[in-house]
C-alpha beads as a LAMMPS data file, in Angstrom:
LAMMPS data file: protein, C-alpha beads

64 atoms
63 bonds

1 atom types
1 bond types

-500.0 500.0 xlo xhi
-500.0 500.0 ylo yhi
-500.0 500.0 zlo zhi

Masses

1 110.0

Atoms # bond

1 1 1 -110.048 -304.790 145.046
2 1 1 -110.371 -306.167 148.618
3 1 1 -107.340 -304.988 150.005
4 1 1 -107.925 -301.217 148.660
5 1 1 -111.282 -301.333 150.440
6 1 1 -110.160 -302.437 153.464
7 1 1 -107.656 -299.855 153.734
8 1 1 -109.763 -297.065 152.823
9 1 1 -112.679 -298.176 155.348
10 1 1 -109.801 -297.626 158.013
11 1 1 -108.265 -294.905 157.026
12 1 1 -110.674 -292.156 158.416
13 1 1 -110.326 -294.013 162.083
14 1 1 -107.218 -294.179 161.769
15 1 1 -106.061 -290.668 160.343
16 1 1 -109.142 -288.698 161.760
17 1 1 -110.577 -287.237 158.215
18 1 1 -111.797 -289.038 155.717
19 1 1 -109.957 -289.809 152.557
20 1 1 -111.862 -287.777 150.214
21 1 1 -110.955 -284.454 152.335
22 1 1 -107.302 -285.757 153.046
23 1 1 -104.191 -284.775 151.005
24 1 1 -102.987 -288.370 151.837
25 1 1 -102.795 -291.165 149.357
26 1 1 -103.251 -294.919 150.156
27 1 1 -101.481 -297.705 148.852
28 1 1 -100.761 -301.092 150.154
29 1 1 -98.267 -304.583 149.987
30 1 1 -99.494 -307.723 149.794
31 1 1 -98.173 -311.113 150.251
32 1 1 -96.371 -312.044 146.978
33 1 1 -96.868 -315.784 145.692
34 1 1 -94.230 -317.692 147.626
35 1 1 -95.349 -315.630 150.724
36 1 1 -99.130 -316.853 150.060
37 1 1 -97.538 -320.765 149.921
38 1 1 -96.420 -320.418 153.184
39 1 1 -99.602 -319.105 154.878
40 1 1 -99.521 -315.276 155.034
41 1 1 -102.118 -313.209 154.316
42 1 1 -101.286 -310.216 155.850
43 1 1 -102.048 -306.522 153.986
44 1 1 -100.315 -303.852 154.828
45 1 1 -101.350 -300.217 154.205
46 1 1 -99.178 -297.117 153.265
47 1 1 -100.081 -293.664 153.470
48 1 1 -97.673 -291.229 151.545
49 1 1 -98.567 -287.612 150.435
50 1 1 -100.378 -286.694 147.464
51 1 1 -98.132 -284.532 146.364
52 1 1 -94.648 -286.466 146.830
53 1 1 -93.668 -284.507 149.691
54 1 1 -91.910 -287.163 152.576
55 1 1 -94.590 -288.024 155.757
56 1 1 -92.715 -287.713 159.206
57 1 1 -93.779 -289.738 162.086
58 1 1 -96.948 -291.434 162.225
59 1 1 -100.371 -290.425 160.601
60 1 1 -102.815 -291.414 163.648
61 1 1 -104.851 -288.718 164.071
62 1 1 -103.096 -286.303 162.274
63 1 1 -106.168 -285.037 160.385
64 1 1 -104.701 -284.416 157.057

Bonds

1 1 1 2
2 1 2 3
3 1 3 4
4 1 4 5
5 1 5 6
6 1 6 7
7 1 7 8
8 1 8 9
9 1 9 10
10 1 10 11
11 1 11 12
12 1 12 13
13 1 13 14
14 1 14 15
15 1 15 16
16 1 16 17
17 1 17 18
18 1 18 19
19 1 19 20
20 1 20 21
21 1 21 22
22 1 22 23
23 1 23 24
24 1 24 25
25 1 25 26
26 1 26 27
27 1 27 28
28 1 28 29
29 1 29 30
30 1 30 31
31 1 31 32
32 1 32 33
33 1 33 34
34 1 34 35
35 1 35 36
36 1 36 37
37 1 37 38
38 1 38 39
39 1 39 40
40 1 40 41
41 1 41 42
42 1 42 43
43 1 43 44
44 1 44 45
45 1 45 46
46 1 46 47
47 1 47 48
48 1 48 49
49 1 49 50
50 1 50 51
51 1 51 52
52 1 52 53
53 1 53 54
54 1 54 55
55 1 55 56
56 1 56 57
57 1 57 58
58 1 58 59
59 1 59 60
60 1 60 61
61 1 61 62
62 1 62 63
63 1 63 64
């Protein structure tokens, strides 16, 4: 899916490891149907832990 692979080719510039040897998980939100009507294509992408555990603070360069 496009927006999957765009957020996984970011993810290791933005986090500092790549996603194979990170304990992060990504995910992402995308413009619904009504939101696509009115012209936005934004994706966003969301990093949470692999194991459920809450993130704190930001993930740049974190390394994990």
């Amino acid at each position: 899916m496009f927006a999957q692979e765009g957020c996984l080719k970011r993810f290791e510039r933005f986090v500092g490891i790549s996603y194979e040897r990170s304990q992060l998980e990504v995910t992402y939100l995308s413009p619904t149907a009504v939101s696509w009507q009115d012209g936005d294509r934004r994706v966003q992408c969301v990093l949470h832990s692999g194991d459920g555990e809450p993130l704190t603070g930001s993930m740049r360069g974190r390394g994990e």
